[in-house]
C-alpha positions as CSV (number, residue, x, y, z in Angstrom):
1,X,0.0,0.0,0.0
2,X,3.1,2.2,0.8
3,X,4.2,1.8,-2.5
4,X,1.3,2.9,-4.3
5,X,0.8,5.7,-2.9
6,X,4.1,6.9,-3.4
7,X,3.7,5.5,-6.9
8,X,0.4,8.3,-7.3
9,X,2.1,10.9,-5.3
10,X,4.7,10.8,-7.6
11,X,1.9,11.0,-10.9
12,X,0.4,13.9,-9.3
13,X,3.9,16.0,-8.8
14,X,4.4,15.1,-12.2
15,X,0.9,17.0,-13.5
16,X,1.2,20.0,-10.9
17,X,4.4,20.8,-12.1
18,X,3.5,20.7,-15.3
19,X,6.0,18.1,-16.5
20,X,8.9,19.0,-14.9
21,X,9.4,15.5,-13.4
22,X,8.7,14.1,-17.0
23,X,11.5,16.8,-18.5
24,X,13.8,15.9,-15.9
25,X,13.8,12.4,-16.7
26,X,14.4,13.0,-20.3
27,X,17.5,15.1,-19.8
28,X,19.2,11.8,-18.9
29,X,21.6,10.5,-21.9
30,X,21.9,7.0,-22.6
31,X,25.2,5.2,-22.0
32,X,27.9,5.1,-24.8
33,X,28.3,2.2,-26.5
34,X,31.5,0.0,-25.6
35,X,32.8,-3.2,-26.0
36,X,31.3,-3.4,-29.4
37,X,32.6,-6.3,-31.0
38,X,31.5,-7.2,-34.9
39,X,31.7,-10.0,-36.7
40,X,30.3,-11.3,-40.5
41,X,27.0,-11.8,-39.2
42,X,26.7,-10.4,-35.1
43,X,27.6,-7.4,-33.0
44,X,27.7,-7.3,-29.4
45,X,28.2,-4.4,-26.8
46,X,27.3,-2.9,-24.0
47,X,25.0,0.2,-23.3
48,X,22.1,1.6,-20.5
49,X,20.4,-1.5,-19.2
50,X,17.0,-2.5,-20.7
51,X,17.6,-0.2,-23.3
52,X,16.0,-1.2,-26.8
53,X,19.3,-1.6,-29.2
54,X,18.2,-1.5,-33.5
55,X,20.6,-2.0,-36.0
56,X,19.7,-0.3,-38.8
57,X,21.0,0.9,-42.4
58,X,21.1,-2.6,-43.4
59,X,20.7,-3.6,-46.9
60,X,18.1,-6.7,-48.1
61,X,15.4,-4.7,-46.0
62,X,16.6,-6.7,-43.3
63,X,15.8,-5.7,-40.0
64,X,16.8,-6.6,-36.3
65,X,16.6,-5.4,-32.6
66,X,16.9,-6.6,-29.3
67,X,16.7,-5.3,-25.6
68,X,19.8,-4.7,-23.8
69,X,20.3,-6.8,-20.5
70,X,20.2,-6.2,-17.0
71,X,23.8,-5.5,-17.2
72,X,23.1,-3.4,-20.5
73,X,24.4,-6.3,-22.8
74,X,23.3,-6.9,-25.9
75,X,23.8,-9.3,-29.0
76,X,22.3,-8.8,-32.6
77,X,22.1,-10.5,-35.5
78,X,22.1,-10.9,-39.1
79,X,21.7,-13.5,-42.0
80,X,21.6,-11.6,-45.0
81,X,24.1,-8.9,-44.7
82,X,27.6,-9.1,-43.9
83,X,28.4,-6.1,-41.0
84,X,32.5,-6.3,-41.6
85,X,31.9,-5.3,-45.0
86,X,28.8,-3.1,-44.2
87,X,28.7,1.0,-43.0
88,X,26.0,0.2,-40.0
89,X,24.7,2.2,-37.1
90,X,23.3,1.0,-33.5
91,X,20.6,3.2,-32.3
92,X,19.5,2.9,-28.3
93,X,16.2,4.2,-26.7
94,X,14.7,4.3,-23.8
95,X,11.7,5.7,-21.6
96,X,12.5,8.9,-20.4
97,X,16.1,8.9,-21.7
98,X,17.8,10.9,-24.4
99,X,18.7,8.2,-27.8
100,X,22.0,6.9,-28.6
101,X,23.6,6.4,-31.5
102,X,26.7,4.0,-33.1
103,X,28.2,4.2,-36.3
104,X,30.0,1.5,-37.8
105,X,32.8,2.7,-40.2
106,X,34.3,-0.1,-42.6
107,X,38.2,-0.3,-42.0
108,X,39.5,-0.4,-45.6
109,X,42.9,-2.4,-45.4
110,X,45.2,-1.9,-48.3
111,X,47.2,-5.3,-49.3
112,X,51.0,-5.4,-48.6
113,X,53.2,-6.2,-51.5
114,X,55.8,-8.7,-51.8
115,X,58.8,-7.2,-53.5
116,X,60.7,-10.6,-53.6
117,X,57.8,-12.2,-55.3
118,X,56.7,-9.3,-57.3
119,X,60.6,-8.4,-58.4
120,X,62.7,-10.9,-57.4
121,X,64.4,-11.5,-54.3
122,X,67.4,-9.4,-54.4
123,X,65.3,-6.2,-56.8
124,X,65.2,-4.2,-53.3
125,X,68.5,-4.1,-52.6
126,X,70.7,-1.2,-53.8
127,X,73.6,-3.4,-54.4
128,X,72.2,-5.2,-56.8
129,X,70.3,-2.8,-58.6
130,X,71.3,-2.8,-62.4
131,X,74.3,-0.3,-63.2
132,X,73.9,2.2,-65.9
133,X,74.9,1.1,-69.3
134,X,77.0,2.9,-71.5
135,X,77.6,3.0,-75.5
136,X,80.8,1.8,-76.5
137,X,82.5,2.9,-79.9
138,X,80.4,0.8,-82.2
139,X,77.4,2.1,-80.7
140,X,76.4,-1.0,-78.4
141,X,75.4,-1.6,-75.2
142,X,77.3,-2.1,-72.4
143,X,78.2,-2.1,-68.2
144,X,80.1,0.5,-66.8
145,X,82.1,-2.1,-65.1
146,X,82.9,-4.9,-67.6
147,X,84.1,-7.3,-64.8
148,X,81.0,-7.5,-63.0
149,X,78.1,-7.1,-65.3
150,X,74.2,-7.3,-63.2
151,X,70.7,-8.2,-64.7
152,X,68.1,-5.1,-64.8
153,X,65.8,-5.4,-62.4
154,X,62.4,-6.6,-62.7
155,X,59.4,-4.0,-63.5
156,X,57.2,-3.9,-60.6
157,X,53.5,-4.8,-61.0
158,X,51.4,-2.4,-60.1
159,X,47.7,-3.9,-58.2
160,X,44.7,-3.3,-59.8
161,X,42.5,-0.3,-58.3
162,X,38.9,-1.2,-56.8
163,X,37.8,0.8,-59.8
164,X,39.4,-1.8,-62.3
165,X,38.4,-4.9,-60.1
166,X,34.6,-3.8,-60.4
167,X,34.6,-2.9,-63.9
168,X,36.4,-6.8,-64.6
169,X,33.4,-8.2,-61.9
170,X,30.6,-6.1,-63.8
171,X,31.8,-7.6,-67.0
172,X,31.7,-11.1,-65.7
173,X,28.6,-10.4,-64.7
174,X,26.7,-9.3,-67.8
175,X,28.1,-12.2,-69.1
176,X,26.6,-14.8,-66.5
177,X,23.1,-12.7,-66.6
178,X,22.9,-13.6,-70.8
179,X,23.8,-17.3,-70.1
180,X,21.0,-17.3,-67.3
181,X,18.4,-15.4,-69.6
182,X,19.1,-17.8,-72.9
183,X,18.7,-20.8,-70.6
184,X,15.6,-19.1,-69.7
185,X,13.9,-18.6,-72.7
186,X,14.7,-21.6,-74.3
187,X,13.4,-23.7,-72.0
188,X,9.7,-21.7,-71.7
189,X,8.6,-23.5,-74.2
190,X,9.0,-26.3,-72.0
191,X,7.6,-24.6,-69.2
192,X,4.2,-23.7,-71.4
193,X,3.9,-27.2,-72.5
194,X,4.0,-28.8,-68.8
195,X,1.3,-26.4,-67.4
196,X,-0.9,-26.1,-70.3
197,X,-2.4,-29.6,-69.9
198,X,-3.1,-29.1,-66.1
199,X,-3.9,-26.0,-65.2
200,X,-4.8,-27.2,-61.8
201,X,-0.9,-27.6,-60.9
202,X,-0.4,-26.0,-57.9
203,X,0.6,-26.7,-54.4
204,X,-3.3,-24.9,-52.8
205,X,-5.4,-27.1,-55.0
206,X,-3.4,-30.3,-53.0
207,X,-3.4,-28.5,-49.7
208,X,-7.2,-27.6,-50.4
209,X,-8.2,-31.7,-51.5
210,X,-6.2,-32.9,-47.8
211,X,-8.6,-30.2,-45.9
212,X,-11.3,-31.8,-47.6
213,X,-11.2,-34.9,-46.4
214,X,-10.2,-33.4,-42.9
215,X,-13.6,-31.3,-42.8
216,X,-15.1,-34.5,-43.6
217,X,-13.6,-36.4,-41.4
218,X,-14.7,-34.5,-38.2
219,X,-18.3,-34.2,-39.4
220,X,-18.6,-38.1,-39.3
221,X,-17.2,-38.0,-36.1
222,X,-20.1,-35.5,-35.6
223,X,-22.9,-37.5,-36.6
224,X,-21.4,-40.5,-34.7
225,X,-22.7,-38.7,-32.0
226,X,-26.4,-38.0,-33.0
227,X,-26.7,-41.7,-33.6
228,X,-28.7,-41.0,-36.4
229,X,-27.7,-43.8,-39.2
230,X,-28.9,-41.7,-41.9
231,X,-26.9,-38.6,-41.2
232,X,-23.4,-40.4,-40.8
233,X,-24.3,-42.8,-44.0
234,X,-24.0,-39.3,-45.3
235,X,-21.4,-38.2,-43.6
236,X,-19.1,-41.6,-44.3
237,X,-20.0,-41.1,-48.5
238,X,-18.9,-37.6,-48.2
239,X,-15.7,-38.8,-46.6
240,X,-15.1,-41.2,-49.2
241,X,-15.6,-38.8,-52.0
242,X,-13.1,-36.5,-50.8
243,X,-10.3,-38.8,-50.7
244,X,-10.9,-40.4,-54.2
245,X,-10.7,-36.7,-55.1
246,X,-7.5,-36.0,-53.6
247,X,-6.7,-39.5,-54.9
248,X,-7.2,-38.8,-58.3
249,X,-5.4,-35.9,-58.1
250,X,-2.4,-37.0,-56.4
251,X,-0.3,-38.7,-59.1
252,X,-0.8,-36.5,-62.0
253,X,0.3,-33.6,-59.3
254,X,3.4,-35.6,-58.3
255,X,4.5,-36.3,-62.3
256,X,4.5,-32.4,-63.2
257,X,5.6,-31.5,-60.1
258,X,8.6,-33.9,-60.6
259,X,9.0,-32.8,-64.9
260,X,8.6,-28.7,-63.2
261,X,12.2,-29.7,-61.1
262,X,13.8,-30.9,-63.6
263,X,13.3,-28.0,-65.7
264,X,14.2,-26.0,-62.8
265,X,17.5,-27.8,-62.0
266,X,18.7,-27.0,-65.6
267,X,18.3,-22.8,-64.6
268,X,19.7,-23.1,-61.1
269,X,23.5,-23.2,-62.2
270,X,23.2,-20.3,-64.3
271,X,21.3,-18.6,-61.5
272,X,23.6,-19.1,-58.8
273,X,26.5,-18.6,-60.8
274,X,24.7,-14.8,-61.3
275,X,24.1,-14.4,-57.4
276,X,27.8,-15.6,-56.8
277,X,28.9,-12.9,-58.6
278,X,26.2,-10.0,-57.7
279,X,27.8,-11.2,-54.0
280,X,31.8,-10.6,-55.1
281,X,30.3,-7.4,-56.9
282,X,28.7,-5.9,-53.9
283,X,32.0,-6.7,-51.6
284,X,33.9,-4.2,-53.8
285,X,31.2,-1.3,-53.7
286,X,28.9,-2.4,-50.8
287,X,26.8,0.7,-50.6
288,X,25.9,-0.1,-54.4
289,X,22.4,-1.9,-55.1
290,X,22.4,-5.9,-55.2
291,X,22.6,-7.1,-58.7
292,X,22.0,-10.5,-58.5
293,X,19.0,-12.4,-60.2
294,X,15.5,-11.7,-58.5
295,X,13.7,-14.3,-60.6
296,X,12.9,-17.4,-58.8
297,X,13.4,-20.5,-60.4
């Protein structure tokens, strides 16, 4: 009882001051976050306790949230994005508490280059560096010191810029999406020949036949109760009607459904092989829109 009313003298302060208590409350931040930790497909930290942690600016419209812990610990995570690769942000709220935000940057490591392999073992060192060659009096070629000639040194590689890399990838791609739409269209001919003699191929009409003989099923055991030997005669005909129905049905389902995977196993390679790239594409400019194939086969 003591604690309610402390609980209602603690409303009414609130009104009578016209919200001070409210505005007070509000003018509380919510902890940093720390010990954030990311990984391909989870991030973990620590913020206020009970606070309500979203991640958000994720691509694939994927979204996910979760409430921090007593201790203000929180997991999240993913399955269709990969956050080492992604620019993401942690957001925290909570009553009476000012928001919190986190932005993930993306640490861009550049590769280290291997003079020995790119140039040759000893290319590095000045000792061994070619000598400048000279023209003797018949005009050809020569060391500076006859006695101790050296080979020139190897022309160093330069990488290939992220520009270069995506221009290669988009090229490799347009080239997968033709194979995948040719595959396509030759085979809809196929396609338009398996569903034009049964138009009734689909996975509702089989789902709709088994509730049938469900529906059926429990009004016999309805009339089993009346006792009326009429009414579950009925009942018991109805019953059998509905499975020779979905009996009749069944095989000529399970033969196109079994000709329909076929056809599709023929377009899945080219289709994955279209994803697998979009994927390698969208590591090189991630904040880029997925490419991959949307048509589902």
């Amino acid at each position: 009882m003591r604690i309610k009313k402390i609980i209602m003298l603690a409303m009414l302060l609130t009104i009578v001051s016209g919200g001070e208590v409210t505005a007070m409350a509000q003018t509380k931040q919510i902890n940093k976050f720390t010990h954030v930790k990311v990984s391909k497909h989870t991030v973990s930290g620590k913020t206020t306790k009970y606070a309500h942690v979203k991640l958000t600016h994720l691509k694939h419209s994927e979204k996910v949230n979760t409430k921090a812990d007593k201790n203000g610990k929180f997991v999240l995570k993913v399955s269709q994005n990969n956050l080492t690769k992604l620019r993401f942000k942690l957001k925290a709220v909570k009553q009476g508490f000012k928001g919190r935000t986190y932005t993930h940057a993306i640490k861009i490591t550049k590769p280290a280059i291997n003079h020995e392999t790119v140039a040759g073992p000893n290319a590095t060192k000045p000792e061994n560096l070619a000598k400048p060659q000279t023209l003797d009096e018949n005009n050809n070629t020569g060391n500076t010191n006859n006695n101790n000639p050296s080979k020139p040194a190897l022309p160093v590689i330069p990488s290939k810029s992220n520009e270069q890399l995506i221009k290669e990838k988009k090229a490799q791609l347009e080239i997968a999406k033709d194979a995948y739409a040719k595959i396509v269209v030759e085979l809809e001919p196929e396609f338009a020949k398996l569903f034009s003699s049964f138009e009734e191929y689909d996975d509702e009409f089989l789902t709709g036949y088994q509730y049938d003989i469900e529906r059926a099923r429990l009004e016999v055991q309805r009339k089993l109760t009346t006792g009326n030997p009429d009414e579950i005669a009925i009942a018991k005909k109805n019953l059998e009607l509905a499975k020779d129905k979905y009996e009749k049905y069944l095989p000529l389902y399970i033969a196109t459904d079994k000709k329909f995977y076929a056809l599709r196993g023929r377009i899945r390679p080219f289709a994955d092989a279209v994803n697998k790239l979009a994927k390698e594409l969208q590591i090189l400019q991630p904040d880029a829109p997925y490419e991959g194939s949307y048509i589902n086969y």
